[in-house]
C-alpha positions in Angstrom: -86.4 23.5 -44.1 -87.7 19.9 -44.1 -88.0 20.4 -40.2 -89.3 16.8 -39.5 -85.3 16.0 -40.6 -83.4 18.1 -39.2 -81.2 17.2 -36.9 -82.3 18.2 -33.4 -79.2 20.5 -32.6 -80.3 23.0 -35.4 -80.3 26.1 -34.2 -83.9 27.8 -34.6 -83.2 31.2 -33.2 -79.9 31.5 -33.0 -79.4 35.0 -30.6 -81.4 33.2 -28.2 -79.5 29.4 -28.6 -82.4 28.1 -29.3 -82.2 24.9 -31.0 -84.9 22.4 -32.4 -84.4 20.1 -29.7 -85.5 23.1 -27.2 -88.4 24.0 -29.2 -89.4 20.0 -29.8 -89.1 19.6 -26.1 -91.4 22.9 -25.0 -94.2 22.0 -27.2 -93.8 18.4 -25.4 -94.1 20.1 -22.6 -97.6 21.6 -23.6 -96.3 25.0 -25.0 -98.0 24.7 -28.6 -98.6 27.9 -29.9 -96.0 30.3 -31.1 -97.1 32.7 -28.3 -96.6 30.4 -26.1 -93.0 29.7 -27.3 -92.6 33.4 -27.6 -93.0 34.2 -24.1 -91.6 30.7 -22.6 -88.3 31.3 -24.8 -88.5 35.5 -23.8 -88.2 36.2 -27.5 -89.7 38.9 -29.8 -91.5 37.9 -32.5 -89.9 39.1 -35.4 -86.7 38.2 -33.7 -84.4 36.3 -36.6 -85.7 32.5 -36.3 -89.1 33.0 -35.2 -90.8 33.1 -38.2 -90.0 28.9 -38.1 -91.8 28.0 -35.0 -95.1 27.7 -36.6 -93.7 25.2 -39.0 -91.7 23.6 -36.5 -95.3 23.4 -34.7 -97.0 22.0 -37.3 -94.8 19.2 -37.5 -94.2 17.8 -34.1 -97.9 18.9 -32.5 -99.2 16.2 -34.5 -96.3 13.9 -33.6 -96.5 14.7 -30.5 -99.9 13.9 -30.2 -99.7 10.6 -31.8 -97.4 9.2 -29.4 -99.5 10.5 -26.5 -102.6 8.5 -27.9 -100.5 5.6 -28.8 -100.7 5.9 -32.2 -97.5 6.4 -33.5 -97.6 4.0 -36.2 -95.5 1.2 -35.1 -96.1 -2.4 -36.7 
């Protein structure tokens, strides 16, 4: 899954309802390990779904980051 694409309703771990948008918004939050999603979502890793939140991670930490600094690559 080309997360960075996706649209943000995807469902991520779908026995929970969690959707990308949820899992975009927690790590905006500060919640940027999978750990930390694990517990802040009350999920079981291993739980269908959760083996995508480290690559959901390792798209939008940096993104996330980049807009924080102001570099998010505008003209």
């Amino acid at each position: 899954m080309d997360w960075g694409r996706a649209p943000a309703d995807t469902m991520v771990v779908p026995s929970k309802n969690i959707t990308l948008r949820d899992v975009v918004q927690a790590a905006a939050d500060g919640v940027d390990t999978v750990d930390g999603l694990l517990g802040h979502f009350d999920v079981e890793e291993g739980t269908a779904g959760t083996e995508e939140l480290q690559p959901i991670l390792d798209v939008f930490i940096p993104a996330i980051a980049r807009l924080r600094s102001g570099q998010c690559g505008g003209g």
